[in-house]
KEMAR-404627 format. One record per atom (N, C-alpha, C, CB): chain; residue in three letters; residue number from 1; atom name; x negated, y, z negated. Coordinates in steps of 0.02 Angstrom, whole numbers, plus 50000, padded with zeros to 5 digits. Each point is the difference from the previous one (the first is absolute). Glycine has a CB too. Layout:
# KEMAR-404627
+--------+---------+-----+-------+-------+-------+-------+
! cadena ! residuo ! num ! atomo !     x !     y !     z !
+--------+---------+-----+-------+-------+-------+-------+
!      A !     ALA ! NUM !    CA !     X !     Y !     Z !
...
+--------+---------+-----+-------+-------+-------+-------+
This chain:
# KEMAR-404627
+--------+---------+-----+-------+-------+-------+-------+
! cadena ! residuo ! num ! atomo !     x !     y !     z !
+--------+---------+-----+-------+-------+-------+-------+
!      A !     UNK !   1 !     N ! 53414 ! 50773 ! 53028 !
!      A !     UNK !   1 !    CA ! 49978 ! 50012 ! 50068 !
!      A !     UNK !   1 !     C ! 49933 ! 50034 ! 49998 !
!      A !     UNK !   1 !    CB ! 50119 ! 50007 ! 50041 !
!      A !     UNK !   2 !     N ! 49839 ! 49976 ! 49994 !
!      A !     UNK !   2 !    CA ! 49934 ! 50013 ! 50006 !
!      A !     UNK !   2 !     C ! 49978 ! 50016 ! 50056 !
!      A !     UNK !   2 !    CB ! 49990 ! 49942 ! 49925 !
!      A !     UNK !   3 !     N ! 49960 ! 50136 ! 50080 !
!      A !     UNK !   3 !    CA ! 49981 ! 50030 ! 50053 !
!      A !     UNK !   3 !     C ! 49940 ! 50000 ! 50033 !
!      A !     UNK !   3 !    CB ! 50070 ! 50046 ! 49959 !
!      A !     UNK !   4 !     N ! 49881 ! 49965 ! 50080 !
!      A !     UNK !   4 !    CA ! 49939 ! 50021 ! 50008 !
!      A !     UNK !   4 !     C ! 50010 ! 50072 ! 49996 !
!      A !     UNK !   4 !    CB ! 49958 ! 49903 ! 50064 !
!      A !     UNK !   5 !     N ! 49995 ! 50118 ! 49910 !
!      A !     UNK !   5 !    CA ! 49979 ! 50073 ! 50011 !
!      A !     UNK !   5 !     C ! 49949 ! 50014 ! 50053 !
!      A !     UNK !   5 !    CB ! 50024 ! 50013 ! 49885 !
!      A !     UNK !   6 !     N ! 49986 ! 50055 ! 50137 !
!      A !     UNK !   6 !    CA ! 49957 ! 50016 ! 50069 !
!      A !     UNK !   6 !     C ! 49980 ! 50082 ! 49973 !
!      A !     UNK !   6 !    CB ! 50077 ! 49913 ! 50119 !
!      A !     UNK !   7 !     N ! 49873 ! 50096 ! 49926 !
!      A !     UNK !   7 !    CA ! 49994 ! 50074 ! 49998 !
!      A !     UNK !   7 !     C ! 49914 ! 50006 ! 49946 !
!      A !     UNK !   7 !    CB ! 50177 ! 50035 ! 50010 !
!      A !     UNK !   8 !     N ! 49846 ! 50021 ! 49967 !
!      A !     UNK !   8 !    CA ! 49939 ! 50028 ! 49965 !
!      A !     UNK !   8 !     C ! 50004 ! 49919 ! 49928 !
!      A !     UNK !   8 !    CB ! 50015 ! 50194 ! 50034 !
!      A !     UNK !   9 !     N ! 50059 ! 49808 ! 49952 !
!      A !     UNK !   9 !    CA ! 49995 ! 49945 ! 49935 !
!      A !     UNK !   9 !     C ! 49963 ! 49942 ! 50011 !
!      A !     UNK !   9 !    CB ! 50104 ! 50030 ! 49967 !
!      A !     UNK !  10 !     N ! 49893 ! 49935 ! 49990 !
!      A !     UNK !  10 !    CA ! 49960 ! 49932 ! 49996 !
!      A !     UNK !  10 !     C ! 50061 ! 49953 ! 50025 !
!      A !     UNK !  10 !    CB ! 49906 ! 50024 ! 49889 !
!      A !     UNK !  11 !     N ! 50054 ! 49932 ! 50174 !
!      A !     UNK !  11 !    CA ! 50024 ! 49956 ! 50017 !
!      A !     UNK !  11 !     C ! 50033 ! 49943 ! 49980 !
!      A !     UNK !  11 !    CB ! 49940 ! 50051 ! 50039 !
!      A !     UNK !  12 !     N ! 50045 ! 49937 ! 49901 !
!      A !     UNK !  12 !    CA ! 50032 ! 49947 ! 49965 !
!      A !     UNK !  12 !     C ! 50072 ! 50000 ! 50006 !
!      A !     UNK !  12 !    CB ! 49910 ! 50001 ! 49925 !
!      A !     UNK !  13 !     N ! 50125 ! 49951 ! 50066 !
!      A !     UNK !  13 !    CA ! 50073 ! 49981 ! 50016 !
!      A !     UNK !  13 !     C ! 50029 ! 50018 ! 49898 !
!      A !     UNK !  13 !    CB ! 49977 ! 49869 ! 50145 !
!      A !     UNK !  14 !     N ! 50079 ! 50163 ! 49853 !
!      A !     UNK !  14 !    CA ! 50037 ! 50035 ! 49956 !
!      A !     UNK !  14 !     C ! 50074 ! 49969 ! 49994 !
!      A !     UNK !  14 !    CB ! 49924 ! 50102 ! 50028 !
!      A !     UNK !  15 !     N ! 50097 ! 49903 ! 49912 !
!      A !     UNK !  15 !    CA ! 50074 ! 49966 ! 49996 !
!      A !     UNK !  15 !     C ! 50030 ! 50060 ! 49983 !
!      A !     UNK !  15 !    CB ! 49987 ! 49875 ! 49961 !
!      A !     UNK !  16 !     N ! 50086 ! 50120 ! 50031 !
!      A !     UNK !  16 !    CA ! 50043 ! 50074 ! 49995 !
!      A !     UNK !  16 !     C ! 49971 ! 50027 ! 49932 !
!      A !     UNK !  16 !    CB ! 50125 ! 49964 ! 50064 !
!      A !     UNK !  17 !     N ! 49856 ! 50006 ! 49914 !
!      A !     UNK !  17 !    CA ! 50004 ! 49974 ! 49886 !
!      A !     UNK !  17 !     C ! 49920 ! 50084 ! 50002 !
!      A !     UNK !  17 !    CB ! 50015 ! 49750 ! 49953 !
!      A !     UNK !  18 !     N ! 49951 ! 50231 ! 50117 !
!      A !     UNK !  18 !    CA ! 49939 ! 50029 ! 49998 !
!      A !     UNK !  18 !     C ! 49935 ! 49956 ! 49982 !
!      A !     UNK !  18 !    CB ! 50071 ! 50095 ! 49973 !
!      A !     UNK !  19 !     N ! 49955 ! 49833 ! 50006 !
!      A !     UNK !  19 !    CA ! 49933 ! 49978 ! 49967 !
!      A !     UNK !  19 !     C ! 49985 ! 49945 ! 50072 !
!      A !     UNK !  19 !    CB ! 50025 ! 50010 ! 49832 !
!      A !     UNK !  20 !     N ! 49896 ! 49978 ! 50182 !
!      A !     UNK !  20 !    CA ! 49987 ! 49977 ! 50042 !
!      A !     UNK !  20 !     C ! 50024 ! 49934 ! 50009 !
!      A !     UNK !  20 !    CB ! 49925 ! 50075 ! 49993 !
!      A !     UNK !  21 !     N ! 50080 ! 49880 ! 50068 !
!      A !     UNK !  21 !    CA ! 50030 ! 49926 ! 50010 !
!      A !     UNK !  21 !     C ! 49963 ! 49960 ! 49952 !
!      A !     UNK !  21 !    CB ! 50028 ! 50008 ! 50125 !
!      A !     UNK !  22 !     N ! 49887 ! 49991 ! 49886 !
!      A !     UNK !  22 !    CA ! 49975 ! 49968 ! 49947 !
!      A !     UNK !  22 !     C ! 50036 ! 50000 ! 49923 !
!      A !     UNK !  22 !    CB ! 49901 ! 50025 ! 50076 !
!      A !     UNK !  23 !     N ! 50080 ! 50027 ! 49910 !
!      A !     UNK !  23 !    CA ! 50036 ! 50004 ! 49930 !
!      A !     UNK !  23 !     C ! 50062 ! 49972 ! 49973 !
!      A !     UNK !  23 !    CB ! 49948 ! 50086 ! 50016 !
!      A !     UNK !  24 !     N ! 50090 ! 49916 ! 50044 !
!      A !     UNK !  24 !    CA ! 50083 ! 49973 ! 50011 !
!      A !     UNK !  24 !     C ! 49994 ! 49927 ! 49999 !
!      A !     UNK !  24 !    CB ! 50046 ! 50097 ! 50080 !
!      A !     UNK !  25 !     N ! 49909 ! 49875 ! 49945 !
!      A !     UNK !  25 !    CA ! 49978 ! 49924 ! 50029 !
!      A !     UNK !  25 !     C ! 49991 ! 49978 ! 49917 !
!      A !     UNK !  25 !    CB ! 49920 ! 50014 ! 50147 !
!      A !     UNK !  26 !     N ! 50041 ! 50030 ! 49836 !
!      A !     UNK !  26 !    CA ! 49954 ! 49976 ! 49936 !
!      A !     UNK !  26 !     C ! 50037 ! 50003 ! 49955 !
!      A !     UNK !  26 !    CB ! 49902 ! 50034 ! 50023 !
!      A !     UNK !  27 !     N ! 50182 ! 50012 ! 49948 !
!      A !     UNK !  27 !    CA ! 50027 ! 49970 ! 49954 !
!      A !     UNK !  27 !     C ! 50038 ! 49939 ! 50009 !
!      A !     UNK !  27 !    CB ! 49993 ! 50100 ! 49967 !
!      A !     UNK !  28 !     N ! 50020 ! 49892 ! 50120 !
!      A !     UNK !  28 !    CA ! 50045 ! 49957 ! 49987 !
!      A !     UNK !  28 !     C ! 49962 ! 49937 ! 49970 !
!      A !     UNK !  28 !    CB ! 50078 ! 50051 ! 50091 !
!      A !     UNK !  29 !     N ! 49886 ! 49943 ! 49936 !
!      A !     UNK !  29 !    CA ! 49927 ! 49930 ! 49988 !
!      A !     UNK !  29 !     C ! 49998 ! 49993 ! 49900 !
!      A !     UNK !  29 !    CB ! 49882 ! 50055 ! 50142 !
!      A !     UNK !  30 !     N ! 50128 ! 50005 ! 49851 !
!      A !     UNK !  30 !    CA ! 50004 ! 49991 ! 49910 !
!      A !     UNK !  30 !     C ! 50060 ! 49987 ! 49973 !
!      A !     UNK !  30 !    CB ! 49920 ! 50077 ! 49984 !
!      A !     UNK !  31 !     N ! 50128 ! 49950 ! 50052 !
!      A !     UNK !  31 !    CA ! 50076 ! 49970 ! 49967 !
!      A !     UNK !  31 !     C ! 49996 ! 49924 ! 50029 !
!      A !     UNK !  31 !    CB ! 50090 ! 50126 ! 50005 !
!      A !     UNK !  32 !     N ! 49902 ! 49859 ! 50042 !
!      A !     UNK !  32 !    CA ! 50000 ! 49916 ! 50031 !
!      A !     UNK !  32 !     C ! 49957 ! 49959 ! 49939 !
!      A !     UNK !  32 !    CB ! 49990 ! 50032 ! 50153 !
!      A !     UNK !  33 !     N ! 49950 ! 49992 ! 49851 !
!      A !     UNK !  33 !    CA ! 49969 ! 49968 ! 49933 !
!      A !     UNK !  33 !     C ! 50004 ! 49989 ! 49937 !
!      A !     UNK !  33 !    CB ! 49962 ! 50025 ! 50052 !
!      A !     UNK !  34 !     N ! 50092 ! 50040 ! 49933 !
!      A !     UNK !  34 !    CA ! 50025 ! 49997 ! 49938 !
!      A !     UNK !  34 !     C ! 50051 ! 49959 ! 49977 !
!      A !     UNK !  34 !    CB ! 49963 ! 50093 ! 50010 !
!      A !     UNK !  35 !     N ! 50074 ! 49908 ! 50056 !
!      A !     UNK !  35 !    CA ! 50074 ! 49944 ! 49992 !
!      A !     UNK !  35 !     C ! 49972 ! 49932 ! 49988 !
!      A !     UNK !  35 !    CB ! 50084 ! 50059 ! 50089 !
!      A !     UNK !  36 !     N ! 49849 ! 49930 ! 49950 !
!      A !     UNK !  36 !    CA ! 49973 ! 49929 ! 49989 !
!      A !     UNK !  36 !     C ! 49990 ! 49990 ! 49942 !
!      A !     UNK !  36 !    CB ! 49953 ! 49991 ! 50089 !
!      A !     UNK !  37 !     N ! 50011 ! 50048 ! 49889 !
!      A !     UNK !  37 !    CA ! 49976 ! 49995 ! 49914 !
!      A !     UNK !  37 !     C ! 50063 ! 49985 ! 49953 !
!      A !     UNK !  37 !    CB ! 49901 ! 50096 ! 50015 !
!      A !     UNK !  38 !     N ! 50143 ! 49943 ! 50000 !
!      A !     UNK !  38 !    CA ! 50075 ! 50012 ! 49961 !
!      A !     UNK !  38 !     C ! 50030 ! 49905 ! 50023 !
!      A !     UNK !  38 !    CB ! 50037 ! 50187 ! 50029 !
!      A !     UNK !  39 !     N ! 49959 ! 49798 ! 50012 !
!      A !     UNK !  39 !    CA ! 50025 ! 49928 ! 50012 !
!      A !     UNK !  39 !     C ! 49976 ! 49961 ! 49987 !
!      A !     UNK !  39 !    CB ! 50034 ! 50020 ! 50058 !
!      A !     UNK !  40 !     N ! 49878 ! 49986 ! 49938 !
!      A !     UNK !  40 !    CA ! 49963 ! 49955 ! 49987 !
!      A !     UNK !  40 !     C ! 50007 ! 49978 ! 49922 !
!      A !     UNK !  40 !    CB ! 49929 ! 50044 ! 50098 !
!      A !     UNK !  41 !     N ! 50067 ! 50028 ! 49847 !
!      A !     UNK !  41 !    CA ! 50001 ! 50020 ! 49935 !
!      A !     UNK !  41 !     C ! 50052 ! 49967 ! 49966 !
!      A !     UNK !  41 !    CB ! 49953 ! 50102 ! 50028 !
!      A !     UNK !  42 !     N ! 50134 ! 49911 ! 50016 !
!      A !     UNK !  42 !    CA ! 50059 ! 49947 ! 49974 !
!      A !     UNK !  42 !     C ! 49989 ! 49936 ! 50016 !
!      A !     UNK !  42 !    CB ! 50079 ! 50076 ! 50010 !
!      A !     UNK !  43 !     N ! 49898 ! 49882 ! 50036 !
!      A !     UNK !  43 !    CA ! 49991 ! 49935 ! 50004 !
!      A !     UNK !  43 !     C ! 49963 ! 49993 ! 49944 !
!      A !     UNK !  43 !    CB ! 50008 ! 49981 ! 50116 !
!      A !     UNK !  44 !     N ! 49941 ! 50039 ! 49881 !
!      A !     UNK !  44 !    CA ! 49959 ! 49970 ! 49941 !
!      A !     UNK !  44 !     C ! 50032 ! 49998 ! 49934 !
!      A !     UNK !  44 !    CB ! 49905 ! 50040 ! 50055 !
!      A !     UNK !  45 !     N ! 50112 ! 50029 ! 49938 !
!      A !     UNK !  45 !    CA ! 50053 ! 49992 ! 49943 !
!      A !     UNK !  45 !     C ! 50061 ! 49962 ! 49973 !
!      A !     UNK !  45 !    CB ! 49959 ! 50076 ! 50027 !
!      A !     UNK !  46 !     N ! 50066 ! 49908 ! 50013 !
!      A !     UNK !  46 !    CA ! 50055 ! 49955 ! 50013 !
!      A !     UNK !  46 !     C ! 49991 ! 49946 ! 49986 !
!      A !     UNK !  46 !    CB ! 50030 ! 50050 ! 50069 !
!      A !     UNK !  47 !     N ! 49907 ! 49927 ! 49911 !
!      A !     UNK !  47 !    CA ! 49967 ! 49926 ! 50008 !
!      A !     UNK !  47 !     C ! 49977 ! 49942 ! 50041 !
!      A !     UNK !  47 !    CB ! 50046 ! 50033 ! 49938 !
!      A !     UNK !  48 !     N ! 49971 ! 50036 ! 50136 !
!      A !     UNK !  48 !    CA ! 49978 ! 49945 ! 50064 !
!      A !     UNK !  48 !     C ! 49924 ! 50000 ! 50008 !
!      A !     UNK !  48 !    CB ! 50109 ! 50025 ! 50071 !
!      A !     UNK !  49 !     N ! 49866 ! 49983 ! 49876 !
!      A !     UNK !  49 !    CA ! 49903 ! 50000 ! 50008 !
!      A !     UNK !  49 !     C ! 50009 ! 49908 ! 50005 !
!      A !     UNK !  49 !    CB ! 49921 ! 50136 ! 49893 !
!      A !     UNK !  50 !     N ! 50011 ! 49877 ! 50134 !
!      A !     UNK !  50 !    CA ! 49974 ! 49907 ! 49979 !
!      A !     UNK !  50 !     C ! 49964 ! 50003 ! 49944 !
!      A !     UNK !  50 !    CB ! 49980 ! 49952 ! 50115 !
!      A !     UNK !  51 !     N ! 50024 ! 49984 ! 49868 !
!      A !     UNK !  51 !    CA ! 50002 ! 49980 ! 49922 !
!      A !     UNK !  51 !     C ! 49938 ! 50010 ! 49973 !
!      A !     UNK !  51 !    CB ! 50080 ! 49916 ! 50010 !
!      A !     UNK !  52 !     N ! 49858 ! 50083 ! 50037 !
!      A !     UNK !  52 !    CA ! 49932 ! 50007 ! 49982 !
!      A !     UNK !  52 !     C ! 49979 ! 50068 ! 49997 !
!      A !     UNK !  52 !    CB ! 49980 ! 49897 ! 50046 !
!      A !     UNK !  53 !     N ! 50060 ! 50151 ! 49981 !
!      A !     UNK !  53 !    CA ! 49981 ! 50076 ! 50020 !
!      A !     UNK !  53 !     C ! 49999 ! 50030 ! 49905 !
!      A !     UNK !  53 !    CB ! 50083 ! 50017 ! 50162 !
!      A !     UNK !  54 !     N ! 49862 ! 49999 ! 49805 !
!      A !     UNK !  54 !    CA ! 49993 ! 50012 ! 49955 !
!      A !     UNK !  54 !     C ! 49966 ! 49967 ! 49941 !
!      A !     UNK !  54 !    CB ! 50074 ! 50046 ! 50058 !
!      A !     UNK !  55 !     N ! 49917 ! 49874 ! 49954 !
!      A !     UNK !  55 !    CA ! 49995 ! 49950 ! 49955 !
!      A !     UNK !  55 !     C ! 49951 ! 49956 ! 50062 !
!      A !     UNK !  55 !    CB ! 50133 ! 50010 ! 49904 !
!      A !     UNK !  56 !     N ! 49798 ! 50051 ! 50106 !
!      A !     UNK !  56 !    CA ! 49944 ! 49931 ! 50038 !
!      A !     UNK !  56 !     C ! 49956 ! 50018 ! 49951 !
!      A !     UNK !  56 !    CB ! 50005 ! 49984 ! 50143 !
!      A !     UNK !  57 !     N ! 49938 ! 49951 ! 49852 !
!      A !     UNK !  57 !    CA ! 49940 ! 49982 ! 49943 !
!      A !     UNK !  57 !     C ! 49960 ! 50088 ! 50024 !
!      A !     UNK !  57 !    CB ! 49973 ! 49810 ! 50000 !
!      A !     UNK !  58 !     N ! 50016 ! 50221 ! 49943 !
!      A !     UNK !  58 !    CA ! 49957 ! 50062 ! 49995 !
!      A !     UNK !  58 !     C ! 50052 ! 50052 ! 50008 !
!      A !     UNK !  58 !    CB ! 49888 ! 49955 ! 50049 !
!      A !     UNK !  59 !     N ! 50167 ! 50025 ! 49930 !
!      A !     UNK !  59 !    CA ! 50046 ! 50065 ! 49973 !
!      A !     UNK !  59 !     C ! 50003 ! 49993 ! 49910 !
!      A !     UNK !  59 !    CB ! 50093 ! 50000 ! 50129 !
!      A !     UNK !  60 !     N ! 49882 ! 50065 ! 49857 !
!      A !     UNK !  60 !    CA ! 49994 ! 50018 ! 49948 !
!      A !     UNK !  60 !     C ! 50080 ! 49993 ! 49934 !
!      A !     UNK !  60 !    CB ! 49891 ! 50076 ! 50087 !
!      A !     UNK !  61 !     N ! 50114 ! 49886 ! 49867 !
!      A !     UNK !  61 !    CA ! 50051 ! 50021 ! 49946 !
!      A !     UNK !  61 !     C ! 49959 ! 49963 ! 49945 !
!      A !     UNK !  61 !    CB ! 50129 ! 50011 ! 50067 !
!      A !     UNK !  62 !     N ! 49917 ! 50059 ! 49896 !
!      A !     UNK !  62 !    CA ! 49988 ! 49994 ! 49920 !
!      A !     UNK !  62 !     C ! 50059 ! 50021 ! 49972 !
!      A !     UNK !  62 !    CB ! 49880 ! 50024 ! 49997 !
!      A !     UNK !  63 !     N ! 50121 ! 49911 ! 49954 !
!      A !     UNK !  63 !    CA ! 50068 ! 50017 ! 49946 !
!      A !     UNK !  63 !     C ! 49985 ! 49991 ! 49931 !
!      A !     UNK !  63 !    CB ! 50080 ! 49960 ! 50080 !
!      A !     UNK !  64 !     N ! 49940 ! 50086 ! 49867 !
!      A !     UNK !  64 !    CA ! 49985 ! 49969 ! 49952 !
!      A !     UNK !  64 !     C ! 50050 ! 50067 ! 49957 !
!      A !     UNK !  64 !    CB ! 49861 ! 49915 ! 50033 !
!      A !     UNK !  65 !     N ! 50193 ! 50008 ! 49955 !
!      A !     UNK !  65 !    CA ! 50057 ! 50041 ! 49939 !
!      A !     UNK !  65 !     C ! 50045 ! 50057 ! 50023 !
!      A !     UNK !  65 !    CB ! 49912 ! 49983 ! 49913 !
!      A !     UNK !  66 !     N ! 50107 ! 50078 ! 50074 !
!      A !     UNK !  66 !    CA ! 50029 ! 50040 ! 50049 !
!      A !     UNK !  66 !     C ! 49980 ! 50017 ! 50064 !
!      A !     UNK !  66 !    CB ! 50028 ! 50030 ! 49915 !
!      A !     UNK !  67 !     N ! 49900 ! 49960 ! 50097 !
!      A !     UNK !  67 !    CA ! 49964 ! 50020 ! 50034 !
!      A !     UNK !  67 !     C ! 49988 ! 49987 ! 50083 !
!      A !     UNK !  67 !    CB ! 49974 ! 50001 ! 49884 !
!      A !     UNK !  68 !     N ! 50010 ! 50016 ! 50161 !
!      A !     UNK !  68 !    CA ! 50029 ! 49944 ! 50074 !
!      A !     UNK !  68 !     C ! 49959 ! 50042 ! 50034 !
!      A !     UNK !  68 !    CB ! 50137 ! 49950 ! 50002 !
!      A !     UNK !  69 !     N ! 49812 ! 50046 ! 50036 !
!      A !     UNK !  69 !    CA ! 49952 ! 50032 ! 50062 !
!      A !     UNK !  69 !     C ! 49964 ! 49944 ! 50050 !
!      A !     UNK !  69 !    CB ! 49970 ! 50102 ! 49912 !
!      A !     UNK !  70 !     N ! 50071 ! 49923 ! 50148 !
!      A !     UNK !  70 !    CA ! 50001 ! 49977 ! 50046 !
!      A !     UNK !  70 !     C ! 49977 ! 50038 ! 50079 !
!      A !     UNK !  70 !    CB ! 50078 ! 49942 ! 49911 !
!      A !     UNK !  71 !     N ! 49855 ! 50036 ! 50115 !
!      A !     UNK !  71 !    CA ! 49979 ! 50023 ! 50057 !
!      A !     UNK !  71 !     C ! 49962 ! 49950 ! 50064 !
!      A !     UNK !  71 !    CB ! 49997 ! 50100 ! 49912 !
!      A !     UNK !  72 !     N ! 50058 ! 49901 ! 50134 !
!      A !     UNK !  72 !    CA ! 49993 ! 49950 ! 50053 !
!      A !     UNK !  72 !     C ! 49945 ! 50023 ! 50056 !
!      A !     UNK !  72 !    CB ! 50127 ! 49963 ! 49978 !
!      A !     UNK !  73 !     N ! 49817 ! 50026 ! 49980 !
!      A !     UNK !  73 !    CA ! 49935 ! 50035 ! 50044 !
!      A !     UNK !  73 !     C ! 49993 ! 49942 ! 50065 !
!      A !     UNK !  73 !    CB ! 49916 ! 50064 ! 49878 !
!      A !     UNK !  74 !     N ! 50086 ! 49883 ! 50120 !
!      A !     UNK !  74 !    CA ! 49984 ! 49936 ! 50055 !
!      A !     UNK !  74 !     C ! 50057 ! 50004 ! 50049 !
!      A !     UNK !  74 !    CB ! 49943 ! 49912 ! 49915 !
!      A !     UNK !  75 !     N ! 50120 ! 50109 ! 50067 !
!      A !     UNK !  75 !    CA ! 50062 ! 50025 ! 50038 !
!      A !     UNK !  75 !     C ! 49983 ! 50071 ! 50045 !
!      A !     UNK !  75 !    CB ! 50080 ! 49946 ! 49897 !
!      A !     UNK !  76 !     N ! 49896 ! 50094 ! 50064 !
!      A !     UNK !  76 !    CA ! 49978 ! 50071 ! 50028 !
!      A !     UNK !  76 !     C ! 49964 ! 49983 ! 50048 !
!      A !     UNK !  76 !    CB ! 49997 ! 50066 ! 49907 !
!      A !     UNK !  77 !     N ! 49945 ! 49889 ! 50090 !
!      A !     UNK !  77 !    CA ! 49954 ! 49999 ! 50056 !
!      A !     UNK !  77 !     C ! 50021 ! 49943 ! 50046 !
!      A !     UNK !  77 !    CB ! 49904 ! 50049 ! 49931 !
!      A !     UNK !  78 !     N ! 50134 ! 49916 ! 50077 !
!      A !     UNK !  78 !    CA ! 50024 ! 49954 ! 50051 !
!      A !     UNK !  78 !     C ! 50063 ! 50061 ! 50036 !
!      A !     UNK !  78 !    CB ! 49972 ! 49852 ! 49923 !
!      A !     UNK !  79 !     N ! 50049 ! 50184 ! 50039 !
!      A !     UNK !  79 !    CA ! 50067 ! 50039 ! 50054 !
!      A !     UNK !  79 !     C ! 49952 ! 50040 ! 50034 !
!      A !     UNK !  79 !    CB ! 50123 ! 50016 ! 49926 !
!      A !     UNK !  80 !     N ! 49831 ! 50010 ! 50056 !
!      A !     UNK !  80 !    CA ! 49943 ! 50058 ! 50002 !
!      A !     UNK !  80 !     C ! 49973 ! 49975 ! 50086 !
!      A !     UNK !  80 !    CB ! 49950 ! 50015 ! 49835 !
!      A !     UNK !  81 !     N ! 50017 ! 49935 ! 50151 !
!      A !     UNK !  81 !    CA ! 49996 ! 49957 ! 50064 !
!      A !     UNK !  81 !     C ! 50025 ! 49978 ! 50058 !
!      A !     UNK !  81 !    CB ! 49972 ! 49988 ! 49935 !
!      A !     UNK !  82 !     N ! 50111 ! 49993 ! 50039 !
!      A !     UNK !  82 !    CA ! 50046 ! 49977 ! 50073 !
!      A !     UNK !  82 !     C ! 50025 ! 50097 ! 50002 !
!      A !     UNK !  82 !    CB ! 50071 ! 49818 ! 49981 !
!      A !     UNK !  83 !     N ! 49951 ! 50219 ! 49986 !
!      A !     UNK !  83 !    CA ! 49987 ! 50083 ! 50050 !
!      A !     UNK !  83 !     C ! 49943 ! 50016 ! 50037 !
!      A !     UNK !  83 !    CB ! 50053 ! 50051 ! 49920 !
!      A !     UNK !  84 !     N ! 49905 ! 49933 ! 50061 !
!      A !     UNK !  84 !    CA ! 49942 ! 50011 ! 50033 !
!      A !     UNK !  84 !     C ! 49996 ! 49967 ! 50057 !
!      A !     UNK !  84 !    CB ! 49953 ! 50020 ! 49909 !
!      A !     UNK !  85 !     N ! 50057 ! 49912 ! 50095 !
!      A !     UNK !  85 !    CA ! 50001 ! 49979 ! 50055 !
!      A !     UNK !  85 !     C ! 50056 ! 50020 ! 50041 !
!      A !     UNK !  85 !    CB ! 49938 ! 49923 ! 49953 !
!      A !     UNK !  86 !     N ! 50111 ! 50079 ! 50028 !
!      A !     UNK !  86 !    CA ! 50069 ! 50040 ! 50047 !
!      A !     UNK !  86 !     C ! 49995 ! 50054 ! 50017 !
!      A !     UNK !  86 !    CB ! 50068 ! 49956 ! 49956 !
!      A !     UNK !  87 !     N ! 49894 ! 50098 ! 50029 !
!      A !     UNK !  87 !    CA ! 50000 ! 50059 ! 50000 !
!      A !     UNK !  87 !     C ! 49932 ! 50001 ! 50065 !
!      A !     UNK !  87 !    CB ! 50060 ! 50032 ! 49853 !
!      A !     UNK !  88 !     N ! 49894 ! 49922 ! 50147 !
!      A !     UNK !  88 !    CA ! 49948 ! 49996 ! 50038 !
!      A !     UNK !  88 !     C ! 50024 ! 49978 ! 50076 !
!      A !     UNK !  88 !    CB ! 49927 ! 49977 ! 49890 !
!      A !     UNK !  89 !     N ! 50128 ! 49983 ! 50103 !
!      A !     UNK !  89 !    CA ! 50055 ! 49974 ! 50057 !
!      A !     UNK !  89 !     C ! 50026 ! 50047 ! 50032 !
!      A !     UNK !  89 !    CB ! 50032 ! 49915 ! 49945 !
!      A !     UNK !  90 !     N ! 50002 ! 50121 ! 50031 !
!      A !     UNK !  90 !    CA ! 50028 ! 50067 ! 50024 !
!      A !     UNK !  90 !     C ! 49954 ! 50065 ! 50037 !
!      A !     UNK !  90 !    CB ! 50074 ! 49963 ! 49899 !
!      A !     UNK !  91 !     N ! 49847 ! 50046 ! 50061 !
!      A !     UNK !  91 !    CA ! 49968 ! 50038 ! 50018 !
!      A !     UNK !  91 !     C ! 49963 ! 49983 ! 50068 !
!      A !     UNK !  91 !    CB ! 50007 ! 50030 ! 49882 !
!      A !     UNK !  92 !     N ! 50025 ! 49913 ! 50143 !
!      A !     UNK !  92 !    CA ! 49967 ! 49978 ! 50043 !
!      A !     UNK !  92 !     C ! 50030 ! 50018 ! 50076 !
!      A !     UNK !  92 !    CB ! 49962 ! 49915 ! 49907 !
+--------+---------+-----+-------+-------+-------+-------+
């Protein structure tokens, strides 16, 4: 439950907890985001990625004998891009 304050205090609106609504707003916005990530993270894992997500021309591997290094730089910058663009959607 959340109050305004009056008087000599600062006007800003207060929850019982003491920490301002913003602040209150703002974890929830990070646990929401986090669950996404957490759902997003098991799909992928699970093997519900698409088949190309990792394996487009200008992703980096090298193997040789025990050896295995692997960095999906052309992947990085195509996800890099559709957030960007989603994130530009939202800011709007």
């Amino acid at each position: 439950m959340c109050r305004r304050l009056s008087g000599r205090e600062n006007p800003r609106i207060r929850c019982r907890t003491g920490v301002s609504k913003e602040m209150h707003d703002f974890g929830r916005f990070l646990v929401i985001i986090g669950v996404i990530i957490a759902v997003i993270g098991l799909m992928l894992w699970s093997g519900f990625a698409p088949k190309w997500l990792g394996r487009l021309p200008g992703d980096i591997r090298i193997e040789r004998g025990n050896f295995g290094f692997y960095f999906p730089i052309v992947t990085c910058i195509v996800i890099s891009i559709a957030l960007t663009l989603i994130f530009s959607l939202f800011r709007r």
